[in-house]
C-alpha positions in Angstrom: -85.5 95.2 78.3 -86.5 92.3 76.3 -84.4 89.0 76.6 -83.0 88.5 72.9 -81.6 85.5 71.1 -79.4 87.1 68.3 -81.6 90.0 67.0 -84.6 88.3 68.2 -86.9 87.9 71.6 -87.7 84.1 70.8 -85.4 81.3 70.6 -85.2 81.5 67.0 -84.1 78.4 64.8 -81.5 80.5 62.9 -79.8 81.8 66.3 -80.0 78.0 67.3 -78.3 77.1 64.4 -75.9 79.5 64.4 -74.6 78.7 67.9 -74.5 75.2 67.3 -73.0 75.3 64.1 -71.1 78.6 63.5 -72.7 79.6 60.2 -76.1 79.8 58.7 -77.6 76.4 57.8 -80.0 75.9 55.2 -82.5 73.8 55.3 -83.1 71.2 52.0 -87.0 70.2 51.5 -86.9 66.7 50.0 -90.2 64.3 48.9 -89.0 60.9 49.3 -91.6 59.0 47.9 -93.6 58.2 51.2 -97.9 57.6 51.8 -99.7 58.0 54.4 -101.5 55.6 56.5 -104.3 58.6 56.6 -104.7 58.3 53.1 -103.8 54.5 51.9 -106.7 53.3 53.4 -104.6 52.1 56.8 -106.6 54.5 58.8 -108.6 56.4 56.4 -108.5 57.6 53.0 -109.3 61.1 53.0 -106.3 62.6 55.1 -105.8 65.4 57.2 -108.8 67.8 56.3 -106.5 71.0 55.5 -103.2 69.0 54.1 -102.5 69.7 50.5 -101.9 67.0 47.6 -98.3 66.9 47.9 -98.7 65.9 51.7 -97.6 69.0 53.0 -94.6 68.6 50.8 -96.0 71.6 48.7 -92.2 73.4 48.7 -90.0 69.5 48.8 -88.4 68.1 45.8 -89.7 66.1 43.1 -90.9 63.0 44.0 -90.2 61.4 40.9 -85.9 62.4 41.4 -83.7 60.4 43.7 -82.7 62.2 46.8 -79.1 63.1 45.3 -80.7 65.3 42.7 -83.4 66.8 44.6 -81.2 67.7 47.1 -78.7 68.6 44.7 -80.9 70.7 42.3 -82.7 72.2 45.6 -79.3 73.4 47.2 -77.9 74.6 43.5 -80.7 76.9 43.4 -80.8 78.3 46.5 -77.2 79.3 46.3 -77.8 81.8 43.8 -79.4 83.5 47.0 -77.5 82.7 49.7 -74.0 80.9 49.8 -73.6 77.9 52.3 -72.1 74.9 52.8 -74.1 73.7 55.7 -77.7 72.0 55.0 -80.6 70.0 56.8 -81.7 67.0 54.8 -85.6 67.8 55.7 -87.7 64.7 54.8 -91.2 66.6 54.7 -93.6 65.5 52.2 -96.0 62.9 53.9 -95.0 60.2 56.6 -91.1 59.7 56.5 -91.4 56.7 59.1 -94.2 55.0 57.0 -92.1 52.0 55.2 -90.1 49.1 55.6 -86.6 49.7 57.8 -84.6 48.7 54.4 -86.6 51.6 52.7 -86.1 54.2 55.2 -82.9 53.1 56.0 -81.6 54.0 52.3 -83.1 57.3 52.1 -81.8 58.3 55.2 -78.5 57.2 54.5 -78.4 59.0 50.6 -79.6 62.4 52.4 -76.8 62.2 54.7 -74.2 60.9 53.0 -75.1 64.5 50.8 -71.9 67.0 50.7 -72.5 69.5 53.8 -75.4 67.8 55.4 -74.7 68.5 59.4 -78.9 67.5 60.1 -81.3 65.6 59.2 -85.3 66.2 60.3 -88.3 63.9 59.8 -91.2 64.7 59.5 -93.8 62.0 60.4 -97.1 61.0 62.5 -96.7 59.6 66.3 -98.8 56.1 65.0 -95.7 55.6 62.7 -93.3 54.6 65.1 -92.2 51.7 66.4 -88.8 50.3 68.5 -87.6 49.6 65.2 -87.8 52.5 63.6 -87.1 54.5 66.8 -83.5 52.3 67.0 -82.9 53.7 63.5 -83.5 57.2 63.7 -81.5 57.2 67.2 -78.5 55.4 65.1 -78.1 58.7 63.2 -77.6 60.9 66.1 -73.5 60.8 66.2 -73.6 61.5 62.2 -75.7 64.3 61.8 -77.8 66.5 64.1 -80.9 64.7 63.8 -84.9 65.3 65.4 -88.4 64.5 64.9 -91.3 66.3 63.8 -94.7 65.5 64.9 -98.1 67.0 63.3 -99.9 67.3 66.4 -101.7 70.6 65.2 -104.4 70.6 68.7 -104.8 69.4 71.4 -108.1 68.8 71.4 -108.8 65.4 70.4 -112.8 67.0 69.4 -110.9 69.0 67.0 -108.3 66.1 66.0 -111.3 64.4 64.7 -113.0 67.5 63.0 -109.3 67.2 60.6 -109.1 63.5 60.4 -105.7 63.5 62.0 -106.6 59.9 62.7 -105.1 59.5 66.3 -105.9 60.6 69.9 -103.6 62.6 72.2 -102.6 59.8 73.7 -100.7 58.3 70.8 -98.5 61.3 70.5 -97.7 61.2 74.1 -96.6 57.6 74.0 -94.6 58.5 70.5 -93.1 61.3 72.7 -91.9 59.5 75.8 -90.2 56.8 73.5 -88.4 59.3 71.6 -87.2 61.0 74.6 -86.1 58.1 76.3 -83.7 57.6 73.3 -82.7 61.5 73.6 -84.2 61.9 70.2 -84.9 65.6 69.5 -89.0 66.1 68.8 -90.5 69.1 67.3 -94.0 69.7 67.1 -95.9 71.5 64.9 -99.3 73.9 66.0 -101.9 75.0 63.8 -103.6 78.6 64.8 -107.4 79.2 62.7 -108.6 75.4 63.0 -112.0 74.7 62.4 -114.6 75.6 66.1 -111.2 76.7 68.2 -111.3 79.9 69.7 -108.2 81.6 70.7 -108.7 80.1 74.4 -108.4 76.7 72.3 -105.3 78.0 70.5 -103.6 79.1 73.9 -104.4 75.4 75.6 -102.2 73.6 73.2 -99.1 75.9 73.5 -99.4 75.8 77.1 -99.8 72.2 77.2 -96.7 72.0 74.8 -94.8 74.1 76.9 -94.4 71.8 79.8 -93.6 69.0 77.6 -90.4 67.0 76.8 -90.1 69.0 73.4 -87.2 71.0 71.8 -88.8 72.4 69.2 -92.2 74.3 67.7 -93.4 75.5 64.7 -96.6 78.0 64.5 -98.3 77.5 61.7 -101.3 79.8 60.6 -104.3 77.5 58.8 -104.2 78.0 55.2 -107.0 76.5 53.1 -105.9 75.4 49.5 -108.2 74.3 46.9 -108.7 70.4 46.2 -108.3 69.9 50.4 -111.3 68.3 52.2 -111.4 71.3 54.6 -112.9 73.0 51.7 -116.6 71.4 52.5 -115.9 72.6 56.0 -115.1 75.8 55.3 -118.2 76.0 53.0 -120.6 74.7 55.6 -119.4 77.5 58.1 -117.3 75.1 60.3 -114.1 77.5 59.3 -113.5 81.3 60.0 -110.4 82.8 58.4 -108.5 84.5 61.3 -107.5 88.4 60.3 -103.8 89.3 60.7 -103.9 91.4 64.1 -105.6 88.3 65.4 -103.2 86.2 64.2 -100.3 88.2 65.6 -101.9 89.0 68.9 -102.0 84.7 69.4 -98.4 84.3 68.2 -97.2 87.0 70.5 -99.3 85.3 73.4 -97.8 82.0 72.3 -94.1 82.9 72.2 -94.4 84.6 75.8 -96.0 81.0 77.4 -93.7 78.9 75.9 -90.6 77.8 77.4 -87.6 79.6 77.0 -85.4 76.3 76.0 -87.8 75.5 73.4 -86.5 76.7 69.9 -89.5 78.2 67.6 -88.9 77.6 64.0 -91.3 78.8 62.4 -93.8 81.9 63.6 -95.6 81.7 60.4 -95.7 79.6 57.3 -96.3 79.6 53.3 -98.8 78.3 51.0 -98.6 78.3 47.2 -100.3 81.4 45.6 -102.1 79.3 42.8 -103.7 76.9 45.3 -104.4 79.4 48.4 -108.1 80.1 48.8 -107.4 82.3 52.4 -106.4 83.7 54.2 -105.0 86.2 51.4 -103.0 88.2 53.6 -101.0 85.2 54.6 -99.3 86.0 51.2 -97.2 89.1 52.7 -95.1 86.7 54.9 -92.5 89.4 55.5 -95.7 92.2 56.5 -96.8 89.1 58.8 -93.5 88.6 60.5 -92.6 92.3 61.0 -96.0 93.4 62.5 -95.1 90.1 64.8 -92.0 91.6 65.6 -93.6 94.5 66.0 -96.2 93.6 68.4 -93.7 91.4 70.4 -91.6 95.1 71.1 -94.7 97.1 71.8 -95.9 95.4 75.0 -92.5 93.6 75.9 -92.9 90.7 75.4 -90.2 87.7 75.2 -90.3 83.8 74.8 -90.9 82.8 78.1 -92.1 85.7 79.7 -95.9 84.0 80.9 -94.5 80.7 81.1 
């Protein structure tokens, strides 16, 4: 019998939030104006090969609208779905630690001063962090539930600079410790398909991430949009799309190896249909997720079962 968390075999982020919380939570996408030192010309200017225009913001708010009314238009809409009154303030387009404290300091403080906000997450690179802006992100921990998340994507460091991610291992391991040490929550984000890695590749970094000091992980499949320099890459043969059994087959692998007190929140991920050049299949997120689910019942497997 598998261990389950809620209706799941994976410490799944709704269950998490749920339990810590009493009632779903909704999540609020907000583009707070931010660069990137990967594209300003700080470390390079042509980014992460496979991130999008809007800085992986592709789903946030409109940049051009404070953070009271994208947060405010944002949560209006999705209550037509789904009632709540509890919401993460998710800073997610771009760097969200890349400014001056005063800066960061005032978005933080208008996302969680926001009706019903119980979290806030930001998303950010492991070279955009310093004591400083550690000390204020820890300063936020008795107001709202607050973490990290950190792009690592690999870790191979011959892949890291096949996407431009612009830093070695090493730099998010030292981003890692510091947050710890200030009992700062990190999530880290994985990225299945990359250009060369092979699913022994894939496997390395969940295990690695596994046995670190992290509470979170999202699993995202590599989606190629148009006007991204992974493009060229992809052109020159340097990129395979993965099919969908493969890509389940890895998730279910991945959830097994991982630690059972790390909570998964994502298994798969979105891309807009106008800019999404493959894989197409990625489209039927729900197909994708069941045949997951599906798989994950079928040879019994559950988060932590290989670790």
């Amino acid at each position: 019998m598998n261990k389950q968390w809620g209706d799941k075999p994976y410490n799944n982020l709704n269950y998490f939030l749920r339990e810590k919380f009493g009632g779903k939570v909704f999540k609020v996408s907000l583009d707070a104006g931010f660069s990137c030192p990967n594209r300003d010309g700080n470390i390079s200017r042509a980014g992460c090969t496979f991130c999008s225009s809007r800085g992986s913001g592709d789903f946030a708010g409109n940049r051009d609208f404070s953070i009271t009314r994208q947060f405010n238009d944002i949560k209006e809409m999705m209550n037509k779905k789904w009632k709540s009154d509890k919401y993460i303030a998710y800073f997610q387009a771009y760097t969200n630690t890349y400014g001056d404290i005063e800066e960061l300091k005032e978005k933080y403080d208008e996302a969680v001063n926001q009706q019903g906000v119980v979290a806030m997450a930001i998303a950010t690179r492991p070279d955009c962090l310093d004591d400083e802006i550690i000390d204020l992100i820890e300063s936020y921990k008795d107001k709202v539930y607050t973490w990290i998340e950190l792009g690592l994507q690999t870790v191979s460091d011959e892949t890291a600079m096949l996407i431009n991610r612009g830093y070695e291992l090493s730099v998010f391991e030292n981003a890692l410790d510091k947050l710890r040490e200030k009992d700062i929550d990190v999530v880290v984000h994985a990225i299945f398909g990359l250009p060369n890695e092979n699913r022994e590749d894939m496997l390395n970094t969940v295990d690695y991430l596994a046995h670190k000091d992290i509470q979170g992980i999202k699993l995202h499949l590599l989606h190629l949009m148009k006007g991204t320099p992974m493009v060229r890459q992809y052109e020159q043969g340097l990129l395979k799309f993965m099919d969908m059994e493969e890509y389940v087959e890895i998730v279910g692998e991945a959830i097994g190896r991982l630690r059972e007190e790390i909570v998964i929140h994502r298994i798969t991920g979105d891309a807009p249909r106008d800019l999404l050049i493959g894989p197409m299949w990625s489209l039927k997120k729900w197909e994708v997720l069941n045949a997951i689910h599906k798989y994950l019942d079928e040879n019994d497997i559950y988060q932590g079962k290989f670790f």
